[in-house]
Every structure is written in structure tokens, then in C-alpha cells.
VMD Tcl script that draws the C-alpha trace (Angstrom):
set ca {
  {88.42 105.99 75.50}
  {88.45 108.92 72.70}
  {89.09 107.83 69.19}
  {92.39 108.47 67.52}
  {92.27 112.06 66.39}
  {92.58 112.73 62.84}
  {91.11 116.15 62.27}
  {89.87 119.00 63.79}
  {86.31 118.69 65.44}
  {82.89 120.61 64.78}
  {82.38 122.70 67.85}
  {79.33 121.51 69.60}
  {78.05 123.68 72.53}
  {79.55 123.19 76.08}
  {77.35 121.04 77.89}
  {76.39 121.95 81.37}
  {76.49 119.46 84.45}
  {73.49 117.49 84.17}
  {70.93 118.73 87.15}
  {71.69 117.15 90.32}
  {75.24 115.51 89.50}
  {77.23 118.33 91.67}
  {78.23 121.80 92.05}
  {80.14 123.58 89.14}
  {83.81 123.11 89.80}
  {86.35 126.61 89.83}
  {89.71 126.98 88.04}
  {91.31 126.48 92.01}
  {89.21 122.96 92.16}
  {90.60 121.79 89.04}
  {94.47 122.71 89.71}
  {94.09 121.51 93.52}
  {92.94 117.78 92.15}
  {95.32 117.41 89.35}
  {98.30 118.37 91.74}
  {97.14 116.29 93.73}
  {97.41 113.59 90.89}
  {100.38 114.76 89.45}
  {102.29 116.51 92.25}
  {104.04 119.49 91.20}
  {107.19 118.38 93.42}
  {107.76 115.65 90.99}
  {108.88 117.66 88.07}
  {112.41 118.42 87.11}
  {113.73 121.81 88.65}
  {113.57 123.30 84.53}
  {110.15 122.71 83.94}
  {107.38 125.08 83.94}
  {104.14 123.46 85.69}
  {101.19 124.86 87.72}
  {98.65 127.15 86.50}
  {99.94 129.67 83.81}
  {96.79 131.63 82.96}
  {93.59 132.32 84.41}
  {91.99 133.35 87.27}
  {91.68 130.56 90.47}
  {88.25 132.13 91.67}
  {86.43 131.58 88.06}
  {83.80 128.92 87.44}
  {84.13 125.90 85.38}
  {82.19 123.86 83.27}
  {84.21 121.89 80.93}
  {87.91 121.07 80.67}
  {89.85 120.47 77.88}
  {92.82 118.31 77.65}
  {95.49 118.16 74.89}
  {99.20 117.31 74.47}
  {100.07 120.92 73.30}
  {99.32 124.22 74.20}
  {98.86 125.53 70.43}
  {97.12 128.05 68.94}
  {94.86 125.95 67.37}
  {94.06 123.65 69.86}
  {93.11 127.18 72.17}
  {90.96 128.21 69.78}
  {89.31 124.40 69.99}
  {89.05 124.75 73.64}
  {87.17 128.22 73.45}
  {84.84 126.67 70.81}
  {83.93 124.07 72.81}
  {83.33 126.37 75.95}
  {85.81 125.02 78.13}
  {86.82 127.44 81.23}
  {90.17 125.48 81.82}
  {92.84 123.61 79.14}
  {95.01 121.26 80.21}
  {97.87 120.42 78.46}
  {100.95 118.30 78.98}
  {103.84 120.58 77.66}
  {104.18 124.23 79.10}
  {103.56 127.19 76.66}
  {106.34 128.91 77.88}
  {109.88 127.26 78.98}
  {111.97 130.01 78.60}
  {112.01 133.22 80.16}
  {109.40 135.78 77.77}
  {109.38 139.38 77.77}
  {105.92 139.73 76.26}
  {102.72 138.03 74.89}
  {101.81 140.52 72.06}
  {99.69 138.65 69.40}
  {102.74 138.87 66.65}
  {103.86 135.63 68.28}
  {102.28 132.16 68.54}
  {102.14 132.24 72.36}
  {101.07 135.51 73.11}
  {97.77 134.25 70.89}
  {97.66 131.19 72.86}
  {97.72 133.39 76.23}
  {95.25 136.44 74.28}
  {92.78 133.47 72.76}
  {92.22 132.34 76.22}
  {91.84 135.44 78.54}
  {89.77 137.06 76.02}
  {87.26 133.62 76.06}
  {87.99 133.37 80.51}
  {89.55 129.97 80.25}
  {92.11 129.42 82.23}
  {95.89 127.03 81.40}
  {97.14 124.33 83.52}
  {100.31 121.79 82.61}
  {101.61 118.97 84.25}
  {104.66 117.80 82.54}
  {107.24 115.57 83.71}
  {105.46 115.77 87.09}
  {102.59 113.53 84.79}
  {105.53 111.59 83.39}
  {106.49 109.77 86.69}
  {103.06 109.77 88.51}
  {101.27 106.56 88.96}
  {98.50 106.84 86.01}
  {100.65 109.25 83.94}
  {101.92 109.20 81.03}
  {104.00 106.63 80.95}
  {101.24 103.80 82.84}
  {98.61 105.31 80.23}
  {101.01 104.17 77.28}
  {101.80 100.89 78.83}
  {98.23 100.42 79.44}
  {97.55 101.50 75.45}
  {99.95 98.59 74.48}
  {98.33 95.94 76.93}
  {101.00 95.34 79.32}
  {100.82 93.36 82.48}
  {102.85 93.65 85.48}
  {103.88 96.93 84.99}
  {106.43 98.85 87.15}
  {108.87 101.67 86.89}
  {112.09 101.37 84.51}
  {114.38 103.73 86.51}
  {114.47 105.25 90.13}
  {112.71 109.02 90.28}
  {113.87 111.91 92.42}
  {111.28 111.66 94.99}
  {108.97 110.02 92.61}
  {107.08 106.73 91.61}
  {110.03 106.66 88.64}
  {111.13 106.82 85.04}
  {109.75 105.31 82.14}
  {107.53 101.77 82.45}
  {108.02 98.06 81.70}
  {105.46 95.25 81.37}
  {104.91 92.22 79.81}
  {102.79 91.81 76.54}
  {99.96 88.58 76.82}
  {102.40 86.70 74.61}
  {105.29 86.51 73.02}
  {104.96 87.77 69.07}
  {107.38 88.79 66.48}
  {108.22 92.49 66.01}
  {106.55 93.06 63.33}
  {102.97 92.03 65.07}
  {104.47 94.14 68.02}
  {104.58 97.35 65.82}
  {101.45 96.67 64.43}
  {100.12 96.45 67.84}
  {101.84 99.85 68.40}
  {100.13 101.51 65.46}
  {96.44 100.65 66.51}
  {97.19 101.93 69.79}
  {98.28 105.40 69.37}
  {97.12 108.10 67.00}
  {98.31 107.83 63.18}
  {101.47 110.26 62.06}
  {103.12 110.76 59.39}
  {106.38 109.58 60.34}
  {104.44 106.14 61.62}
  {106.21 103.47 63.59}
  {109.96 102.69 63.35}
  {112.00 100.36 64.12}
  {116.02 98.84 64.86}
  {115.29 95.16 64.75}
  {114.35 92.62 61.95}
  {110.01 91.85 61.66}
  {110.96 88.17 63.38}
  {112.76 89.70 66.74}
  {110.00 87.93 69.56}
  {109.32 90.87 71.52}
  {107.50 89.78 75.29}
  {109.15 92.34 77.58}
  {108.61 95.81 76.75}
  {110.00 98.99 78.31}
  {108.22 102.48 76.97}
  {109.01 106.19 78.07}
  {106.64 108.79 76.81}
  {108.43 111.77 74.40}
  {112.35 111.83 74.55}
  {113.67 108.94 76.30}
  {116.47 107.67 74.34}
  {118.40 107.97 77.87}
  {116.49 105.13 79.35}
  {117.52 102.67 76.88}
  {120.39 101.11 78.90}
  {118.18 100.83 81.56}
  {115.57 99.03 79.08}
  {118.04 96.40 78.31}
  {118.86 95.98 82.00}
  {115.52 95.45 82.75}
  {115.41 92.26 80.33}
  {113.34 93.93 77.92}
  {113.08 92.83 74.30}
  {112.09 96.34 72.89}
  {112.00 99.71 74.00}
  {109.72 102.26 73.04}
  {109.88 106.08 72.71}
  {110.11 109.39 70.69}
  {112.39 111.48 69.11}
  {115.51 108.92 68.04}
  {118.63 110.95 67.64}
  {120.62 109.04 64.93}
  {123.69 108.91 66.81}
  {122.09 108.10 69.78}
  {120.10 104.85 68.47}
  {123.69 103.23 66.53}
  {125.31 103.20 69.76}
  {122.49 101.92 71.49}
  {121.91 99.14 69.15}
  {125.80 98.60 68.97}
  {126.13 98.40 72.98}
  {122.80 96.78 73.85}
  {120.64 94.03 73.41}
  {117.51 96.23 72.82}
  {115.34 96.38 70.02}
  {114.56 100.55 69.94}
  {111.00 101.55 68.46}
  {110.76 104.73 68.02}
  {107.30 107.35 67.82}
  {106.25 110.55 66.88}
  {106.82 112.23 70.59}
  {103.07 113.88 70.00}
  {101.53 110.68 69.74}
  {103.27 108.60 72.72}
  {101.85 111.20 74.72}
  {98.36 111.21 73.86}
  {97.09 108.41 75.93}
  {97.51 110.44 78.62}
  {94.65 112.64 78.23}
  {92.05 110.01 78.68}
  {93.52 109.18 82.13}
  {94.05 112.79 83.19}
  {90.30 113.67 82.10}
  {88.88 110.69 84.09}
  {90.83 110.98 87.23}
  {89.89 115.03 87.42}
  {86.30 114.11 87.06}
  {86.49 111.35 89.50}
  {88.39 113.58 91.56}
  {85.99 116.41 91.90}
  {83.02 113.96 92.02}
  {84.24 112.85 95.16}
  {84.16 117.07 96.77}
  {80.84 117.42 94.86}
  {81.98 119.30 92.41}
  {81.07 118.80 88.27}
  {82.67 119.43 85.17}
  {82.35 118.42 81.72}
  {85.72 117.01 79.93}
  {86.98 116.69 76.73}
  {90.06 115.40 74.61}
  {91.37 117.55 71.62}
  {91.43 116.08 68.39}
  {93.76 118.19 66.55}
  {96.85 116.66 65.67}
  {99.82 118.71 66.89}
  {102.68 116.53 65.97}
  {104.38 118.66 63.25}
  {105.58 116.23 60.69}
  {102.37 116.25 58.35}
  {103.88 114.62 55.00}
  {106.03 111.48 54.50}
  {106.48 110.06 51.30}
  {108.59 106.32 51.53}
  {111.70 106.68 48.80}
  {111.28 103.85 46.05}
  {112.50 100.66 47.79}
  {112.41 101.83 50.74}
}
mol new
graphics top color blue
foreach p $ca { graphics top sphere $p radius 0.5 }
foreach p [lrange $ca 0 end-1] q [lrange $ca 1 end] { graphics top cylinder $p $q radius 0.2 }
display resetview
């Protein structure tokens, strides 16, 4: 696995395919093996997955993955030589009339052509996928027996529960949390008091504060995910007998990447193909300061 990022890399050289391990994979190889992984039927009718920039014909030699398709983490990717970036949220959701430089996307879209890399996202059709996002979190917090928390349309489902190796309070549960994803400033959170046991846990990836009734009719003890509305979290611990523990959306994501890189590698391995893969390192959750009130 790839440490925890905390900073922005140095920008080694791209590596080549060592002699004899395969042919150099295209932009086309890449996108036909992570659709097949993460099947671009799976995502919801708003979202905006596939290949976004690039040309399918062009050679590869290293892909990139990160949560976010930022500026800075483009720039990353062209330091490091990689012909394709993979990210898990789209660059573009809404309808755009133009990628001029004056805003943040068009220099995602300009950093990229300019270098000949290409950009590929798989988004909530990674979020339901066996190994996706929401089995690479599980797997980050240890769970056994893990299966989907809610039915998908025409997919494996929402959202992922599992049981922890023991029962332990949840205040060793959020600890357990912390080490496992990538520090924030807004940390780990919680509804329930440090003693709640916690043994059953239900997680969904980025904003699932809709799954929670579904957590606490799976029997689970706590639910993680992102993005907490207030509102949202007093009903839900008013109605439900669910301790809610709640992430920076950035950072539930992240385990992700390790799984996408390894089963595109694997994946191409098998057609003969080669390609070097990396995991960015810088941080793009936006909350970057956090200072606890006094008693707090």
C-alpha cells in the first residue's frame, strides 16, 4: 500500500516497463480494463464518467491515480511522466462553455494536453463495484464478512458492512479509523460517547448520510462516512440506533487508489500489456486549518 499522503512529492523520472515484462499499454488499453472493473453502466444517470481528455491511440507508460482532478495534482501527474490520470471525481459535472486557462479546469484540461496525458474517472460506477471504493475502505478498517448495505440499480450495491475482529469501544474504533485513512484537518468525528462497543460497522465512501437508516437496519453499531449535514445527523441520531462517524469526504476515498492501480496493472498484465502506476500524494481535501475552541 502507499503511505498516507501528507505533502506534495519530488518528481522522480517516469520509469519505463522493465525489459521483457510486456508491451507498453495505450490510453484505449487503460479505459477498456478499468471499465471493465468499474463498468460505466453502474453510475448514476448525472454523473460524468469515461474518458474526458486525451487521445485513445496514444502510448502509455505510467498512470496516475488520485481522488481529484486538480490543478495541482495535473501538474504532479505531468511531473511524474504519466500519459493517463485517473481520478475518482469528474472535472466537469456541469455543462462548460469553455476551458480557457482563467479558470481552474480549463488548466487542468490545458496542463494535460499540452504534456499528452490523457483523463479517465470512474465515479459512482467505482462506488458500487466489487473492489471499489467502498470494499477498499472496509478493507482499510479490517472488516470481515463484508457485503453490500443497500440494493444498486443494476449493481453489486450501496455502501458496505463488515464486522471488526472484536468488539472495542468507540473511542479505540476511531482511533482505528485515524491510522487507516490519510490525516485532515477536520480529523475524525463522532455522535456517540468513547465507551459505545462498536463490532458491526457500515461505511459509504464521500456523502452517504442517506444510507444511515439502512446502517441501523443492517444491525450495525456505527456508520461511517463524509460530509455530515447538521440537520441531517440530529435526526439520524434522534430516529436511529446508529452511532454516525463522520470523515473528511477526500480522505474516505483515498483507499481506493491503491486498489484501482493494482487491478489496472493486473489487468493489462494479463493482455501483455505494461504500465507503470502511481498514487498522488497531494492532499486535496480543502479544509487545511482547524484549531479545537478552549474546552472543546
Amino acid at each position: 500500500m502507499t503511505d498516507h499522503p501528507t505533502a506534495p512529492p519530488a518528481a522522480p523520472p517516469a520509469a519505463p516497463p522493465a525489459a521483457g515484462t510486456g508491451q507498453p499499454a495505450t490510453v484505449a488499453d487503460c479505459v477498456a480494463a478499468l471499465e471493465d472493473a468499474y463498468p460505466p453502466g453502474f453510475a448514476e444517470s448525472w454523473d460524468a464518467v469515461g474518458l474526458s481528455v486525451g487521445e485513445p491511440g496514444a502510448e502509455v507508460r505510467r498512470v496516475h491515480f488520485a481522488v481529484d482532478p486538480t490543478v495541482e495534482v495535473a501538474a504532479e501527474a505531468v511531473a511524474l511522466g504519466a500519459g493517463l490520470l485517473v481520478t475518482h471525481h469528474p472535472l466537469f459535472l456541469r455543462g462548460v462553455h469553455g476551458v480557457a486557462t482563467t479558470t481552474a479546469g480549463g488548466r487542468v484540461v490545458t496542463t494535460l494536453i499540452r504534456a499528452g496525458a490523457a483523463l479517465f474517472t470512474a465515479h459512482t460506477n467505482a462506488d458500487v463495484a466489487c473492489r471499489g471504493v467502498n470494499d477498499a475502505l472496509a478493507a482499510a478498517l479490517g472488516l470481515a464478512d463484508v457485503r453490500p448495505l443497500a440494493e444498486g440499480r443494476d449493481s453489486p450495491g450501496l455502501g458496505r458492512v463488515g464486522e471488526l475482529p472484536a468488539t472495542e469501544p468507540l473511542s479505540a474504533f476511531c482511533a482505528r479509523v485515524a491510522g487507516a485513512l490519510p490525516a485532515t484537518a477536520t480529523g475524525v468525528r463522532a455522535t456517540g460517547g468513547p465507551d459505545r462497543l462498536v463490532r458491526r460497522v457500515a461505511v459509504c465512501g464521500g456523502s452517504g448520510g442517506e444510507l444511515a437508516s439502512a446502517a441501523a437496519a443492517a444491525g450495525a453499531d456505527v456508520f461511517l462516512t463524509a460530509d455530515g449535514r447538521h440537520h441531517h445527523v440530529l435526526d439520524a441520531v434522534a430516529a436511529l440506533p446508529v452511532t454516525i462517524v463522520d470523515v473528511a469526504h477526500w480522505a474516505s476515498e483515498w483507499p481506493w487508489l491503491d486498489y484501482a492501480a493494482e487491478r489496472l496493472s493486473s489487468a493489462l498484465a494479463a493482455r501483455g500489456r505494461t504500465v507503470v502506476t502511481s498514487v498522488s500524494t497531494v492532499v486535496t481535501d480543502p479544509w487545511r486549518l482547524h484549531l479545537p475552541q478552549p474546552g472543546g
